[in-house]
N, C-alpha and C positions, 0 to 999 in steps of 0.2 A: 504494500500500500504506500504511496507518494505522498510526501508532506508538503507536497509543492501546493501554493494555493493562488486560487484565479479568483479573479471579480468579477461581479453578479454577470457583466454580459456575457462572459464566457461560460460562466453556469448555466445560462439559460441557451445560447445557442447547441451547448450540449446536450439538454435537457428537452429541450424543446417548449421550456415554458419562457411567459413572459416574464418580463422581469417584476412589473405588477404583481404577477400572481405568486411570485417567488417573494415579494417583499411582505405578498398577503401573508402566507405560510411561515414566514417568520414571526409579522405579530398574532400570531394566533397560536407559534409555539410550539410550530410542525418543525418546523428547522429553527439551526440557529448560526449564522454564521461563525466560523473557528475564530476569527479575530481581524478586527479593522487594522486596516493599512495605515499609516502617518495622518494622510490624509481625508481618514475616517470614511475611506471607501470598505463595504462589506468583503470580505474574504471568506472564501469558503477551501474544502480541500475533499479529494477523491470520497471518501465517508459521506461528504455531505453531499456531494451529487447520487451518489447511491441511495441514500437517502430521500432526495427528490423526485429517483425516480419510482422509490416504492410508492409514492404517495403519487406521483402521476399515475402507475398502474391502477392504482384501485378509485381514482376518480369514475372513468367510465361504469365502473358498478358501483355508483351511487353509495360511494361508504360514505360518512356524515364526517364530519372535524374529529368527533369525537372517538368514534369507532378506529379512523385513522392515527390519534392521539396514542390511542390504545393499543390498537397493534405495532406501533414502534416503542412502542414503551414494553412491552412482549420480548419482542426481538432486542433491545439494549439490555434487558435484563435479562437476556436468557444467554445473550452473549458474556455475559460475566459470571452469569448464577454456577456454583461449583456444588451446591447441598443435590443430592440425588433428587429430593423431596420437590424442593423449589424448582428443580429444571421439571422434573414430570409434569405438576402444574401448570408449569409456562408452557411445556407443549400441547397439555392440553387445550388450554386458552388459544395458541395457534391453532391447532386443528380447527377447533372450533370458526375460524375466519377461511380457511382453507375450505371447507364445507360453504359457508357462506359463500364466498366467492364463487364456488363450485355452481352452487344452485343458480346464484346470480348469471351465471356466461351462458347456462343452460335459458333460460327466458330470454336471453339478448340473443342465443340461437335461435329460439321458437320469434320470436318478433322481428328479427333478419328475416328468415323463411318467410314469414308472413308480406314483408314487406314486398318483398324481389317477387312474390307471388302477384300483387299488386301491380307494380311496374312490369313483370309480364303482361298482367292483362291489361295496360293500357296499350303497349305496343302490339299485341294485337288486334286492338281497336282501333288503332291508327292504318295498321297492316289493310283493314277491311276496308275501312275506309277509303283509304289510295286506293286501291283494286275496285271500290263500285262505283269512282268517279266523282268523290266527292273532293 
């Protein structure tokens, strides 16, 4: 892992988020930049893009601030946790998001399908259309 550290724009074009919404994710606790520059530009380092991008995964499945709060707070403390007891729980508390997440991409499956089924039918409404000279 690299201690080398970049400023927010570089975070984001690596990230793909704006920089708004990386500044959002800051005040709200989701990240937190590693240490400002002289110049009191935010600095971030390889952790903390990883970091942004767990939290970018799981936007499209509608996890809430909180749910997200929670699952990196999971993962930070299971990355340290060394009691047999305390890591079981933590993974179980991951599973548990793992499940969710799970059921989640399955319904954004079923609602894809539905969709492309849709936009098939209009294009062959259009299809017929051309063909009876309208």
């Amino acid at each position: 892992m690299s201690d080398r550290q970049m400023r927010i724009g570089e975070v984001a074009e690596r990230t793909g988020l704006s920089l708004r919404t990386i500044r959002h994710y800051e005040e709200v606790g989701l990240v937190v930049p590693s240490a400002r520059s002289k110049g009191g530009f935010r600095l971030y380092t390889e952790s903390d893009v990883d970091r942004l991008m767990v939290i970018r995964r799981m936007k499209p499945l509608d996890f809430s601030l909180e749910e997200m709060r929670d699952l990196l707070d999971i993962t930070d403390r299971l990355a340290d946790a060394t009691a047999a007891g305390e890591r079981a729980r933590l993974r179980e508390r991951l599973d548990s998001y793992r499940e969710m997440a799970d059921a989640r991409c399955e319904t954004l499956r079923a609602r894809l399908a539905m969709a492309e089924e849709f936009a098939g039918t209009l294009r062959d409404r259009l299809r017929e259309d051309a063909r009876s000279g309208g």
